[in-house]
Every structure is written in structure tokens, then in C-alpha cells.
PDB file with one MODEL, atoms N, CA, C and O in Angstrom:
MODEL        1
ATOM      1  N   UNK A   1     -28.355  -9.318 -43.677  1.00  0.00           N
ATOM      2  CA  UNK A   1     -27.678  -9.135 -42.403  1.00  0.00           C
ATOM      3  C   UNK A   1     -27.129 -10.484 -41.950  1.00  0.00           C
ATOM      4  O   UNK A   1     -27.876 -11.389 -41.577  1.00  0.00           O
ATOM      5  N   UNK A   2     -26.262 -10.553 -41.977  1.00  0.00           N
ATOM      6  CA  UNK A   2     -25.107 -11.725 -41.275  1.00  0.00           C
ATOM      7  C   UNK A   2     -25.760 -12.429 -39.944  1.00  0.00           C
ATOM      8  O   UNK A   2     -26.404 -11.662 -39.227  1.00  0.00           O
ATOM      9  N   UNK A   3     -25.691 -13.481 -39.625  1.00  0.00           N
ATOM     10  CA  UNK A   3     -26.107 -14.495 -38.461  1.00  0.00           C
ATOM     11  C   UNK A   3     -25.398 -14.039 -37.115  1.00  0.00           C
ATOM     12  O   UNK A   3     -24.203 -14.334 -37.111  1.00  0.00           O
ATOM     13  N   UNK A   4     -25.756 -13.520 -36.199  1.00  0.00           N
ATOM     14  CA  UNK A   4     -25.096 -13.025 -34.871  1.00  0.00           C
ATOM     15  C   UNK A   4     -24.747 -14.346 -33.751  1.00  0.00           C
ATOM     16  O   UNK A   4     -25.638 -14.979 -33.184  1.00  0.00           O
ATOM     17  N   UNK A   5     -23.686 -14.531 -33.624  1.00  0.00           N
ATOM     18  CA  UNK A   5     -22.829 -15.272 -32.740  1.00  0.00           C
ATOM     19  C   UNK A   5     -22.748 -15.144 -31.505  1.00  0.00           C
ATOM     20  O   UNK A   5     -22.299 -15.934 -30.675  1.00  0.00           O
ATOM     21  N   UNK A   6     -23.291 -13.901 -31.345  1.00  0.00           N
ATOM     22  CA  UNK A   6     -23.162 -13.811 -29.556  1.00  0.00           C
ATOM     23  C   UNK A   6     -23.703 -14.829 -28.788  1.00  0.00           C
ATOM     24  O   UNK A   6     -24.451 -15.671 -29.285  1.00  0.00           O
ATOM     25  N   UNK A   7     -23.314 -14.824 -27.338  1.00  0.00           N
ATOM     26  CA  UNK A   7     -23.394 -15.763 -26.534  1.00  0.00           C
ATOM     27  C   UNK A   7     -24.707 -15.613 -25.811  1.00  0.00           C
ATOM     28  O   UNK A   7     -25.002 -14.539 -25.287  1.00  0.00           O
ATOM     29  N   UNK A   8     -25.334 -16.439 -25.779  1.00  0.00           N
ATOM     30  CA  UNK A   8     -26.607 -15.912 -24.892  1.00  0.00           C
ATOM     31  C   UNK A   8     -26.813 -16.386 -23.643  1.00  0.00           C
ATOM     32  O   UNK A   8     -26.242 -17.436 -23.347  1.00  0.00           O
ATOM     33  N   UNK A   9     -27.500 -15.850 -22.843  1.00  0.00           N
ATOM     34  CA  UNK A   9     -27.730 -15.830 -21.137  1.00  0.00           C
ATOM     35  C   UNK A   9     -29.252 -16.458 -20.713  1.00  0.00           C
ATOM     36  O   UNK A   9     -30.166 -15.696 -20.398  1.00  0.00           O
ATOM     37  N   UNK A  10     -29.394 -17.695 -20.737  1.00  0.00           N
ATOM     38  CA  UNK A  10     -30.768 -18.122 -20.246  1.00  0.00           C
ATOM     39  C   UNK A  10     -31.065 -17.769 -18.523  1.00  0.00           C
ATOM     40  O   UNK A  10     -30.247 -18.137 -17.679  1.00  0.00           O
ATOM     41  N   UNK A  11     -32.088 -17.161 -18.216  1.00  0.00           N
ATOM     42  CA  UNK A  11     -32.374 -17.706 -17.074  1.00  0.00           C
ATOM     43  C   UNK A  11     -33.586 -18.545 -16.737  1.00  0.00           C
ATOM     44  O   UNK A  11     -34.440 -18.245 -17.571  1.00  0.00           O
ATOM     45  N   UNK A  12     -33.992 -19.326 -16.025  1.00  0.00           N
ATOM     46  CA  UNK A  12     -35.189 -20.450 -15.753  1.00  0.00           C
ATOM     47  C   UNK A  12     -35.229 -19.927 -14.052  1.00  0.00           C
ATOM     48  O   UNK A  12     -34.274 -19.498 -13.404  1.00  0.00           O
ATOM     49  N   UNK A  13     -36.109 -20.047 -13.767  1.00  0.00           N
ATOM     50  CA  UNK A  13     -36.909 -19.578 -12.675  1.00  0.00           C
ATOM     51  C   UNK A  13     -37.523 -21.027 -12.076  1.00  0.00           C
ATOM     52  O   UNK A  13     -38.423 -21.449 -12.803  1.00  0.00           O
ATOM     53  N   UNK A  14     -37.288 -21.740 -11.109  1.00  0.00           N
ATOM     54  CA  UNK A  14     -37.925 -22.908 -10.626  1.00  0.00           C
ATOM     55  C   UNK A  14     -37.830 -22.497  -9.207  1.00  0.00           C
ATOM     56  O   UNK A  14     -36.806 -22.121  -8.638  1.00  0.00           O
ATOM     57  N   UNK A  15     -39.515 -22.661  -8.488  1.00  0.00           N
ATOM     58  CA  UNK A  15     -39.422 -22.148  -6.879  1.00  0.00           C
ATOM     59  C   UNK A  15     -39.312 -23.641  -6.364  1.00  0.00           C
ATOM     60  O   UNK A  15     -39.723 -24.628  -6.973  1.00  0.00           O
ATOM     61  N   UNK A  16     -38.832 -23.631  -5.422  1.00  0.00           N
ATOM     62  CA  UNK A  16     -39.063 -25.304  -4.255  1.00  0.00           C
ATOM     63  C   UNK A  16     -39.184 -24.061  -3.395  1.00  0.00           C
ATOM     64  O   UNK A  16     -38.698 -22.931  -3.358  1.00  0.00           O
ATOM     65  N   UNK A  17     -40.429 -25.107  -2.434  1.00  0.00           N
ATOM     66  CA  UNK A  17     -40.784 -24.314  -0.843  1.00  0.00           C
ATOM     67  C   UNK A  17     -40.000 -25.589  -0.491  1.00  0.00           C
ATOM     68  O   UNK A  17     -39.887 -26.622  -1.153  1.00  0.00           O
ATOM     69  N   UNK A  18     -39.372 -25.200   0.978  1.00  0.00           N
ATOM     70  CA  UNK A  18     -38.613 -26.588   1.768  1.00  0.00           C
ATOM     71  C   UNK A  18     -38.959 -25.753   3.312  1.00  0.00           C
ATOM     72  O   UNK A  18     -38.364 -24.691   3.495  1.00  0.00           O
ATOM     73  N   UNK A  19     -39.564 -26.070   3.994  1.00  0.00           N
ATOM     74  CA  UNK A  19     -39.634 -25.862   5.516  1.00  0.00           C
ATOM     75  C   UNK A  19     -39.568 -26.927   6.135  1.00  0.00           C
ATOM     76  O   UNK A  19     -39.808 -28.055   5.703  1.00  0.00           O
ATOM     77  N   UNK A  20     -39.253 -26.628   7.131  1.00  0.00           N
ATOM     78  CA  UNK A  20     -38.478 -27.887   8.245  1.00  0.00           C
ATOM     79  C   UNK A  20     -39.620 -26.862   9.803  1.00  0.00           C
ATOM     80  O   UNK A  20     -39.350 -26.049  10.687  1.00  0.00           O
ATOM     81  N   UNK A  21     -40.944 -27.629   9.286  1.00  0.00           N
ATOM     82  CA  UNK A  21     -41.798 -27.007  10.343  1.00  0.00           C
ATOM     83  C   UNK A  21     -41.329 -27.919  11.874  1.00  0.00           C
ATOM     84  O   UNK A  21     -40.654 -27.543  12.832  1.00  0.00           O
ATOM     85  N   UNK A  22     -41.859 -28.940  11.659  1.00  0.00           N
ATOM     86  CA  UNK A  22     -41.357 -29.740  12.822  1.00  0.00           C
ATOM     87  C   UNK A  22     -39.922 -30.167  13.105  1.00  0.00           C
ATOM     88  O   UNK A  22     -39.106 -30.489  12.242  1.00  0.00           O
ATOM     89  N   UNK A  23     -39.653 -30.119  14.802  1.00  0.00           N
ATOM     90  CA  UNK A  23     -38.641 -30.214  15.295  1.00  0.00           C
ATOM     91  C   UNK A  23     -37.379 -31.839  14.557  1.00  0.00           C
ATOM     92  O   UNK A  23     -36.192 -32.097  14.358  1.00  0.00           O
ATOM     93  N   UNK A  24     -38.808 -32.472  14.428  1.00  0.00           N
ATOM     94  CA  UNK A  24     -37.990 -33.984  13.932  1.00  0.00           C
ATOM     95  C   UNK A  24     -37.305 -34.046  12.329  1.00  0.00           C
ATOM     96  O   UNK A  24     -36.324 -34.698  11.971  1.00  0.00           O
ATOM     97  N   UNK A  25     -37.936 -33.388  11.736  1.00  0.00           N
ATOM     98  CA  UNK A  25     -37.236 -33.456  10.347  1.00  0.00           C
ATOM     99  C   UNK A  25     -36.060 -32.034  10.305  1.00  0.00           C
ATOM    100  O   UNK A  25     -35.452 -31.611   9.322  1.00  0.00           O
ATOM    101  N   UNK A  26     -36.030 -31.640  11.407  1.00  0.00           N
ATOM    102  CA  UNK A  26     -34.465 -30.111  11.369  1.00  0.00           C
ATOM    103  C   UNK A  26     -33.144 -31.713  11.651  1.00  0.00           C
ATOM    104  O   UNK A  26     -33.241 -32.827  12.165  1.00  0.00           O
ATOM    105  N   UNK A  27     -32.307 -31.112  11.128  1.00  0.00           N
ATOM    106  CA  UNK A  27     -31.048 -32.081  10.928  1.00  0.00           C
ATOM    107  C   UNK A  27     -31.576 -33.380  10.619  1.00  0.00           C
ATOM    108  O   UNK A  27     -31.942 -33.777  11.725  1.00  0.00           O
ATOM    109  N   UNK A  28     -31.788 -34.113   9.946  1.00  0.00           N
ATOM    110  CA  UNK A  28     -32.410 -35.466   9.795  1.00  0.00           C
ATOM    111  C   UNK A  28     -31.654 -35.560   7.891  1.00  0.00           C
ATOM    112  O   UNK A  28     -31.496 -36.578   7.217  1.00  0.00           O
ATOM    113  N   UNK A  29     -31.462 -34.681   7.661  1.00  0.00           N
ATOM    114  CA  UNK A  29     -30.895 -34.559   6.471  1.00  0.00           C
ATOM    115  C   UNK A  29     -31.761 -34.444   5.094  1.00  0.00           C
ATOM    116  O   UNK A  29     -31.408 -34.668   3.936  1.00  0.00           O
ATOM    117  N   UNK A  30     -33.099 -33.989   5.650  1.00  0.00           N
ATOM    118  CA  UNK A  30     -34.153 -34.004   4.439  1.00  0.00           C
ATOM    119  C   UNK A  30     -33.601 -32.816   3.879  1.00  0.00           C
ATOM    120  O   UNK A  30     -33.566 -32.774   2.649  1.00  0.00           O
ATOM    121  N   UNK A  31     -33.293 -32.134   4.327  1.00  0.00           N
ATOM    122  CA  UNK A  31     -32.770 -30.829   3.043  1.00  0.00           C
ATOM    123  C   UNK A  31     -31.517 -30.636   2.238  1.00  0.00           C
ATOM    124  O   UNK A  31     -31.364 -30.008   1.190  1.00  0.00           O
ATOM    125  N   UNK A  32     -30.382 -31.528   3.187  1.00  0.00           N
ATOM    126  CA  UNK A  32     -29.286 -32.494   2.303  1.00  0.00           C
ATOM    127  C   UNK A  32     -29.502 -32.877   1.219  1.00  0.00           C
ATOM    128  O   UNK A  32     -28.914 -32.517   0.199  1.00  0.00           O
ATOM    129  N   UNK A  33     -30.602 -33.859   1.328  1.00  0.00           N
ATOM    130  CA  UNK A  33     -30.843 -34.486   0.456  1.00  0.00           C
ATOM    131  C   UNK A  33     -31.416 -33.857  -0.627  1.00  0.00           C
ATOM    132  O   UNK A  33     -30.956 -33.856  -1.769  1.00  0.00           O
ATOM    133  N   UNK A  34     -32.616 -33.221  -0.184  1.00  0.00           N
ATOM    134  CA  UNK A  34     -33.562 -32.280  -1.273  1.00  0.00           C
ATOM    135  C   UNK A  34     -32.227 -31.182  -2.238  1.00  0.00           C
ATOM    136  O   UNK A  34     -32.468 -30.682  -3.337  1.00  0.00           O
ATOM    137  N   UNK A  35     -31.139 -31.052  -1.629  1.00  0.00           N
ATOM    138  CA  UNK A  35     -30.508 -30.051  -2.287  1.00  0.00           C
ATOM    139  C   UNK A  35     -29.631 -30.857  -3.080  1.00  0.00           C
ATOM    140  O   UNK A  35     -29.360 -30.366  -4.176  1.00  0.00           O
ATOM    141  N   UNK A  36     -29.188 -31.810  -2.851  1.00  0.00           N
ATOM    142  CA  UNK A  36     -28.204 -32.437  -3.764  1.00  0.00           C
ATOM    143  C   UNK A  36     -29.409 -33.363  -4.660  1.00  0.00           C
ATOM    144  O   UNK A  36     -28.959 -34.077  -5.557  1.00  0.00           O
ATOM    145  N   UNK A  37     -30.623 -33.362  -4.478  1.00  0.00           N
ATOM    146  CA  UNK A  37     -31.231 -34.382  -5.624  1.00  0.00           C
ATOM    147  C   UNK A  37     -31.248 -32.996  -7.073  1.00  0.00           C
ATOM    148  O   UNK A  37     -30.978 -33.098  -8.270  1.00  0.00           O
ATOM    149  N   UNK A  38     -31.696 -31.795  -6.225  1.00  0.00           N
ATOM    150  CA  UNK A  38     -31.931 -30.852  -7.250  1.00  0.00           C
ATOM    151  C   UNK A  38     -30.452 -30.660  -7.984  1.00  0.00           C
ATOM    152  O   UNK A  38     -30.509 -30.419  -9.190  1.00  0.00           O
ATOM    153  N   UNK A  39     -29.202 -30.739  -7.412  1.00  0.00           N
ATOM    154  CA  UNK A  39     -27.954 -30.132  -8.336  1.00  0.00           C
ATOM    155  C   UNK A  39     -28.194 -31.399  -9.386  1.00  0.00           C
ATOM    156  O   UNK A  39     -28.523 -31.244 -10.562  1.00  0.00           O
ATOM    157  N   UNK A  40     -28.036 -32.297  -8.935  1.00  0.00           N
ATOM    158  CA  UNK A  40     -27.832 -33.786  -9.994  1.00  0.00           C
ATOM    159  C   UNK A  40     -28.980 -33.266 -10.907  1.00  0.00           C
ATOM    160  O   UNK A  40     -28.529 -33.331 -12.050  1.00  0.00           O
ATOM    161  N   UNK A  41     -30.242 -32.785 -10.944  1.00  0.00           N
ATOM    162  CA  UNK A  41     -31.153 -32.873 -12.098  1.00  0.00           C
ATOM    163  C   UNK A  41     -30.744 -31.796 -12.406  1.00  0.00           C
ATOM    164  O   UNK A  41     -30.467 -31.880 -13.603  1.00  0.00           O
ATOM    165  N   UNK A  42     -30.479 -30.575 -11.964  1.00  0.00           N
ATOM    166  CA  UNK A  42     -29.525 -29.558 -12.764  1.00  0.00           C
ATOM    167  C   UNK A  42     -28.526 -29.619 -13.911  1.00  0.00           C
ATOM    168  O   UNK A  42     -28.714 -29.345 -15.097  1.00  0.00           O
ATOM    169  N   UNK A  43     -27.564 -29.984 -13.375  1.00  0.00           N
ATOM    170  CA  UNK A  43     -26.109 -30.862 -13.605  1.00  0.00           C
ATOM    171  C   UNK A  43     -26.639 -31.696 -14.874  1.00  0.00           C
ATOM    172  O   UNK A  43     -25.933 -31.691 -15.882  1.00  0.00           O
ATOM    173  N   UNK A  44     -27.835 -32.404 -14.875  1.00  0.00           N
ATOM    174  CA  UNK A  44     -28.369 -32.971 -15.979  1.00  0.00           C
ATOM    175  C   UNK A  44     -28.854 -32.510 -17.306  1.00  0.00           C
ATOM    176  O   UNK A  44     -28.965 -32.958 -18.447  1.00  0.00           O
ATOM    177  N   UNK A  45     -29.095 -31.412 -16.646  1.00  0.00           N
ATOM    178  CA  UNK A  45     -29.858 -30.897 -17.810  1.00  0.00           C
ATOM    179  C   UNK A  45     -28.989 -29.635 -18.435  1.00  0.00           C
ATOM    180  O   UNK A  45     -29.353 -28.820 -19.283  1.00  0.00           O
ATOM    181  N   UNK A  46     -27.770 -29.734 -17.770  1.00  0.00           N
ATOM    182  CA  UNK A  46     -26.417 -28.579 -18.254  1.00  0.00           C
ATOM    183  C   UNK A  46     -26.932 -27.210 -17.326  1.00  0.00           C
ATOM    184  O   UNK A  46     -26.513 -26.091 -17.624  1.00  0.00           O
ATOM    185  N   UNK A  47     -27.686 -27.375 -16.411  1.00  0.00           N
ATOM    186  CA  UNK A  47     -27.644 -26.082 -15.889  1.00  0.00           C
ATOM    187  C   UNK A  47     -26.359 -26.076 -15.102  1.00  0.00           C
ATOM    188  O   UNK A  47     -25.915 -27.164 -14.735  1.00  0.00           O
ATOM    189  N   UNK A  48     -25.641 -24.839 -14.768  1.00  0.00           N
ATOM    190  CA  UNK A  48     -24.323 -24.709 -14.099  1.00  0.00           C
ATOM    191  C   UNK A  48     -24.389 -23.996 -12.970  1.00  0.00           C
ATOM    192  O   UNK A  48     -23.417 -23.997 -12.213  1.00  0.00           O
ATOM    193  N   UNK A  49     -25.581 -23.244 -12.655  1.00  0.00           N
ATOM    194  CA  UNK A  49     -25.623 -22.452 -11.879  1.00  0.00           C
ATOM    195  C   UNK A  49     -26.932 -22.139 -11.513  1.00  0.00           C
ATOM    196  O   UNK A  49     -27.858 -21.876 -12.280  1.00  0.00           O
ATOM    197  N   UNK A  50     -26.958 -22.195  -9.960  1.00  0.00           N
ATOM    198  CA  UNK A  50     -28.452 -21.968  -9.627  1.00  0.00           C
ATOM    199  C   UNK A  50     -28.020 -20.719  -8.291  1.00  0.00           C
ATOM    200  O   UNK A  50     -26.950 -20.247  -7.907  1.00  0.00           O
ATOM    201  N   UNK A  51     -29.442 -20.528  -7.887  1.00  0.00           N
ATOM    202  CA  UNK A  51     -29.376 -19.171  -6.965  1.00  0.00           C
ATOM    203  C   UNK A  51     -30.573 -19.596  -5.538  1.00  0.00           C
ATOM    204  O   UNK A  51     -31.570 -20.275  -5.782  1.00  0.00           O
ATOM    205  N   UNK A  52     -30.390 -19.280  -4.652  1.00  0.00           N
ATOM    206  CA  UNK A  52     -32.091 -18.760  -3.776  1.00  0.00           C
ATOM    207  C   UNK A  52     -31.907 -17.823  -2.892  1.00  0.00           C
ATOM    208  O   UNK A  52     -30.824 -17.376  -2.516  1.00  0.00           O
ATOM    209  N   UNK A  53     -33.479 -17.365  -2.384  1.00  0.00           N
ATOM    210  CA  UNK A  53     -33.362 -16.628  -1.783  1.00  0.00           C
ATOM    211  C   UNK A  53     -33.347 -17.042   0.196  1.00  0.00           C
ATOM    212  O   UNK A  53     -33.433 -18.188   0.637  1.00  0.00           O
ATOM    213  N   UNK A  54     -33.237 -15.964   0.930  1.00  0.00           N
ATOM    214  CA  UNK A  54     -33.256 -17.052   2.767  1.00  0.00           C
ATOM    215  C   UNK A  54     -33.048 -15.474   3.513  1.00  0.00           C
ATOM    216  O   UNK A  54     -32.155 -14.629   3.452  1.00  0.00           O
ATOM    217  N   UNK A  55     -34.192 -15.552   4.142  1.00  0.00           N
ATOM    218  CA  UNK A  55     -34.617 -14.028   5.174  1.00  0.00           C
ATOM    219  C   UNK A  55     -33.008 -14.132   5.761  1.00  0.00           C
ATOM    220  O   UNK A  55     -32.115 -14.968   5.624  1.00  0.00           O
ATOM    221  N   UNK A  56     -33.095 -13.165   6.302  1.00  0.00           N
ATOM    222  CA  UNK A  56     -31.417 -12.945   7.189  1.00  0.00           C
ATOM    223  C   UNK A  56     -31.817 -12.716   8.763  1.00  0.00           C
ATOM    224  O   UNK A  56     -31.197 -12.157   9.668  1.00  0.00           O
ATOM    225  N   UNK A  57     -33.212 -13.423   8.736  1.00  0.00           N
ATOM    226  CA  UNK A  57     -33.027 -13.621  10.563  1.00  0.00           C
ATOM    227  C   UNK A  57     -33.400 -15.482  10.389  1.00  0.00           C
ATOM    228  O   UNK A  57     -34.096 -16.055  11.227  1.00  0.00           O
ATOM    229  N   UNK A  58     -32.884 -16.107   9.348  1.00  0.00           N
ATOM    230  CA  UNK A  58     -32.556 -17.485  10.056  1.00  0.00           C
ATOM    231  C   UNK A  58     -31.196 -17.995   9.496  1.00  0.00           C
ATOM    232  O   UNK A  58     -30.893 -18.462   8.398  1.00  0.00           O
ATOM    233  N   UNK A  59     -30.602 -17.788  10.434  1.00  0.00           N
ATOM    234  CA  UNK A  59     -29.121 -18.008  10.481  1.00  0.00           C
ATOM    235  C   UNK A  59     -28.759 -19.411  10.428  1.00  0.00           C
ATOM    236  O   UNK A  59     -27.596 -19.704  10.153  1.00  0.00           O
ATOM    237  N   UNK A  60     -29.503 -20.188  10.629  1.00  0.00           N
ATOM    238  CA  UNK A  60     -29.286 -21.841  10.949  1.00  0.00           C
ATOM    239  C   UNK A  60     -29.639 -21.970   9.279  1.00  0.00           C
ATOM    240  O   UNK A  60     -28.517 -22.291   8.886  1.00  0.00           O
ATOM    241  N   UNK A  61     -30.244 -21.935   8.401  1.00  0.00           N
ATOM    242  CA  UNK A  61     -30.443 -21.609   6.632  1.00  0.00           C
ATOM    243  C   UNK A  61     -29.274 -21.628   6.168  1.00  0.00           C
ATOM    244  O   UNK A  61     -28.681 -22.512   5.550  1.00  0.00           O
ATOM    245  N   UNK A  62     -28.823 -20.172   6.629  1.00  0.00           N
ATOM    246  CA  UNK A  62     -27.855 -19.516   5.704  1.00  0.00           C
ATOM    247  C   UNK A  62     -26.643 -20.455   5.984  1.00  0.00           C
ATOM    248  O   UNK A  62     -26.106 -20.846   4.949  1.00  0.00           O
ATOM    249  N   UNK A  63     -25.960 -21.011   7.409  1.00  0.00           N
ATOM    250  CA  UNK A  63     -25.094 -21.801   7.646  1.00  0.00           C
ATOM    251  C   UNK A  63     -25.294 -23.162   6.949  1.00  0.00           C
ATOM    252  O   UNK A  63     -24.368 -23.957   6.791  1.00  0.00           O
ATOM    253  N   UNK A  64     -26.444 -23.360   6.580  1.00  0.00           N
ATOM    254  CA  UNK A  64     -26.546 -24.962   5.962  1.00  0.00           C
ATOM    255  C   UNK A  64     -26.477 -24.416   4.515  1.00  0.00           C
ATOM    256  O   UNK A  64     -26.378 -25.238   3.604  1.00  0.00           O
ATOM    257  N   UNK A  65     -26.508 -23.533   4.326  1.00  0.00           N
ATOM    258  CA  UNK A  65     -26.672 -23.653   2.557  1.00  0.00           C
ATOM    259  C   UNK A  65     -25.294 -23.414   2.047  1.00  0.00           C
ATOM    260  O   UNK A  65     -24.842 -24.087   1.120  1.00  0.00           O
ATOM    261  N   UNK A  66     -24.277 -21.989   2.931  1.00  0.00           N
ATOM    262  CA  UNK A  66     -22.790 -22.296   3.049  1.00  0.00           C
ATOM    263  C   UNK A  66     -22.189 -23.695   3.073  1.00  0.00           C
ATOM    264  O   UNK A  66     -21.316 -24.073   2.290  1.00  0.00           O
ATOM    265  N   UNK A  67     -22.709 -24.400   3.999  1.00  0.00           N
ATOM    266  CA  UNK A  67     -22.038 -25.556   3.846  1.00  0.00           C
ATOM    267  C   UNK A  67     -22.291 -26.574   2.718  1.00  0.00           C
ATOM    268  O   UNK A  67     -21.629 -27.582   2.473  1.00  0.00           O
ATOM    269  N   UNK A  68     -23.308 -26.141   2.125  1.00  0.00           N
ATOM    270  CA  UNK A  68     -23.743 -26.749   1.022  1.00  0.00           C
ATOM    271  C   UNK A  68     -22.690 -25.933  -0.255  1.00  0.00           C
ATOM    272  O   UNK A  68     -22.323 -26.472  -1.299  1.00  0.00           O
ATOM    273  N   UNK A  69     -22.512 -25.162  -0.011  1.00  0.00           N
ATOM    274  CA  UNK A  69     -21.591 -24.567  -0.908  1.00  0.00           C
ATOM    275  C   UNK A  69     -22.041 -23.159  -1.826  1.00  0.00           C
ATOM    276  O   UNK A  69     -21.376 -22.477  -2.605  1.00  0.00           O
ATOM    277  N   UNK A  70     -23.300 -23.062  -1.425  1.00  0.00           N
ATOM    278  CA  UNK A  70     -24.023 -21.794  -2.079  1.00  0.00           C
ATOM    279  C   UNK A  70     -23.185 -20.796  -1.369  1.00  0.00           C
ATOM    280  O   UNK A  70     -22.443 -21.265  -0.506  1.00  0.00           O
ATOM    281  N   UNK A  71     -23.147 -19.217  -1.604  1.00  0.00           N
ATOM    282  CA  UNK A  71     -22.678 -17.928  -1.428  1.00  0.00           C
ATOM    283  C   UNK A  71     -23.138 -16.967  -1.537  1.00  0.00           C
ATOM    284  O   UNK A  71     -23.841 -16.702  -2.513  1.00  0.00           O
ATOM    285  N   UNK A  72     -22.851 -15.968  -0.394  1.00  0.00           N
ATOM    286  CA  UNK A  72     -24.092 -14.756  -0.435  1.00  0.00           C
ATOM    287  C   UNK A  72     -23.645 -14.263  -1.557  1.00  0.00           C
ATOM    288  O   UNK A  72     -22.452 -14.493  -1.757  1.00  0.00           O
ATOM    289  N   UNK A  73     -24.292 -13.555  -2.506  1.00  0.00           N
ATOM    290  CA  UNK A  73     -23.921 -12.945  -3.843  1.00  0.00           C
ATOM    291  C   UNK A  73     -24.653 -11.431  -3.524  1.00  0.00           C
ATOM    292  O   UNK A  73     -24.150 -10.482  -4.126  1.00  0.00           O
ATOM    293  N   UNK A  74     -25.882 -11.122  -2.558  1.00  0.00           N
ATOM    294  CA  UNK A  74     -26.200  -9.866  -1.810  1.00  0.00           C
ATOM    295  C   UNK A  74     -27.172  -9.920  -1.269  1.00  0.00           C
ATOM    296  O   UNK A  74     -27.884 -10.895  -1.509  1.00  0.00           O
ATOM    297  N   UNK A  75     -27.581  -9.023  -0.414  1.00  0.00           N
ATOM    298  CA  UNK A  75     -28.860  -8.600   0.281  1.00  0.00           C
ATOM    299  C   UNK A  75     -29.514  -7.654  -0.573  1.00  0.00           C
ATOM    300  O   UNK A  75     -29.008  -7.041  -1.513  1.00  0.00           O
ATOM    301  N   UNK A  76     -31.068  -7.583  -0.013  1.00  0.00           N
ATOM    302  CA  UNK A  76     -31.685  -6.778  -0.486  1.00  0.00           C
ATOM    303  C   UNK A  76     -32.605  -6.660   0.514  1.00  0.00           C
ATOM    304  O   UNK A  76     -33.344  -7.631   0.680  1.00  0.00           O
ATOM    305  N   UNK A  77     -32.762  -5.574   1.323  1.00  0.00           N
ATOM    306  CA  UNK A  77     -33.935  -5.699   2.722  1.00  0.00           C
ATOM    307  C   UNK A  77     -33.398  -7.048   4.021  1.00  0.00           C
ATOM    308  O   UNK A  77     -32.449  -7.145   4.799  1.00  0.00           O
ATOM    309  N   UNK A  78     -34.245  -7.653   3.785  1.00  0.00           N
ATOM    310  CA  UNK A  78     -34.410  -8.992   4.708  1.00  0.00           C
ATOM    311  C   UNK A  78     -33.915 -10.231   3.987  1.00  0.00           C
ATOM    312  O   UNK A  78     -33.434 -11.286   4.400  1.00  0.00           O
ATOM    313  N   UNK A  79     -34.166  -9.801   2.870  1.00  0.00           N
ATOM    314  CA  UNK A  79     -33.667 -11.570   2.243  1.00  0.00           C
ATOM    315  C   UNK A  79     -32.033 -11.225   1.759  1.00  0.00           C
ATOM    316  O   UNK A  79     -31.594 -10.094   1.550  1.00  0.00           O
ATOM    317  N   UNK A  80     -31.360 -12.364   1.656  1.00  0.00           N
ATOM    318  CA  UNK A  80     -30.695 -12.779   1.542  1.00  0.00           C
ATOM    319  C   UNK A  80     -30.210 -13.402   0.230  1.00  0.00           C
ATOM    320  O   UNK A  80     -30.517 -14.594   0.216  1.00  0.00           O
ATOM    321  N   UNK A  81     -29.502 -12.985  -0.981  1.00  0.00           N
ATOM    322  CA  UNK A  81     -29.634 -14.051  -2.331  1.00  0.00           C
ATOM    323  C   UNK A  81     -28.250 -14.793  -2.553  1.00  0.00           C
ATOM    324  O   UNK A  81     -27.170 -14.202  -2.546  1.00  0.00           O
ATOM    325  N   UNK A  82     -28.406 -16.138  -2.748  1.00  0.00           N
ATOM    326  CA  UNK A  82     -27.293 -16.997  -2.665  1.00  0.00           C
ATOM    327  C   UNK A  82     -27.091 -17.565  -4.001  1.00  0.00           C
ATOM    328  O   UNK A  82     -27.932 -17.374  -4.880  1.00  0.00           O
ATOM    329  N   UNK A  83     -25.855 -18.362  -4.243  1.00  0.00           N
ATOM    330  CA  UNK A  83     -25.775 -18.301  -5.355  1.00  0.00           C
ATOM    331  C   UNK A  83     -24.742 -19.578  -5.668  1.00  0.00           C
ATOM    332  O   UNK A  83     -23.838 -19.357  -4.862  1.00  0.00           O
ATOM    333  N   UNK A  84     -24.318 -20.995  -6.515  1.00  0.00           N
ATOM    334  CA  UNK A  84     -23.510 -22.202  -6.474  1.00  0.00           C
ATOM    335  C   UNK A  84     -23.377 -22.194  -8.203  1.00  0.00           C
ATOM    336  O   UNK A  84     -24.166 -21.828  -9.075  1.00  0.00           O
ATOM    337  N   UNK A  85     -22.445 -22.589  -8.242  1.00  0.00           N
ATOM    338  CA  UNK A  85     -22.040 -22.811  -9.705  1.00  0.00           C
ATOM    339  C   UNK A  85     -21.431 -24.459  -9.259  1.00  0.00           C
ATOM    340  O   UNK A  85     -20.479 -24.774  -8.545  1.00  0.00           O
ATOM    341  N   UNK A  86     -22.527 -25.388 -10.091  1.00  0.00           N
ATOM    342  CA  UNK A  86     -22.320 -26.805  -9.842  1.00  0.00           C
ATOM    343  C   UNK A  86     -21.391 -27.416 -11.377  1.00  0.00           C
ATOM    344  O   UNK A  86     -21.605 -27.420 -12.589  1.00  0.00           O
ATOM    345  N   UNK A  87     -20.210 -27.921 -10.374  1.00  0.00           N
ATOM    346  CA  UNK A  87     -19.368 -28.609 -11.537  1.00  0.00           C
ATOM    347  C   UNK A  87     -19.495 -29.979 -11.548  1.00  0.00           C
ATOM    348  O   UNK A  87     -19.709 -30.592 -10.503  1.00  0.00           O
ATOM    349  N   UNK A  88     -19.398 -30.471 -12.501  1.00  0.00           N
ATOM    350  CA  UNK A  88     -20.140 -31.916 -12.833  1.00  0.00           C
ATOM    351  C   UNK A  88     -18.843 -32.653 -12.357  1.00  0.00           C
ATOM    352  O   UNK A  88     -18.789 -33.883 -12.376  1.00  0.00           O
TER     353      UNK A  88
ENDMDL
END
């Protein structure tokens, strides 16, 4: 039987918890940061595309992760699944 060429589809599964419990670290840019350290080690390692998930009653999330450039890709219940295809 001949060697098959098809293209294959990895997925990797990596959780980060990120809460912004206290009032002083909301806008301070710790999650700026935390999100662009993760694309660069992405980006590194040839991943192109990452995803998360974000309940749909915190709206201040979903507006920072838009602006981060992620996209709702759908709901399911309460959460929310987003989705960035990082170009190097």
C-alpha cells in the first residue's frame, strides 16, 4: 500500500487560568501582556492558530480579547469560543 500524503490536523490543548481578581491589576496591562507573550511562544513553535473559551456575561473579556484580535467563532450555552490565526 502506497505512503498517504494527506494533510494532517494537529490539535494541542494548553489551559492558562488569567483572572484579574483585584481591582489594581484590571487595565494595568497584565493580560496584554500575558496574551502577546503566549502568541510569540506560539508563533515559535509554528503554531498558527489558537482558540479560548469567556462566559458571555463578562463583556469587558470579550471586548479585550476583540481587541486583541481573537473572534467569536460560536457560542455554546454561556461560554463563548474565540478564535486568532497569528501571522508571524
Amino acid at each position: 500500500m502506497p505512503f498517504s500524503t494527506r494533510k494532517l490536523s494537529v490539535t494541542c490543548q494548553i489551559q492558562v487560568a488569567f483572572h484579574c481578581y483585584y481591582k489594581k491589576t484590571q487595565g494595568s496591562s497584565a493580560a496584554k501582556s500575558l496574551i502577546s507573550s503566549l502568541e510569540e511562544l506560539l508563533s515559535a513553535k509554528q503554531i498558527v492558530t489558537y482558540g479560548l473559551s469567556v462566559k458571555n456575561t463578562n463583556p469587558r473579556a470579550i471586548r479585550f480579547y476583540e481587541k486583541m484580535g481573537l473572534s467569536i467563532e460560536h457560542q455554546q450555552g454561556k461560554t463563548i469560543f474565540m478564535k486568532k490565526n497569528i501571522t508571524n
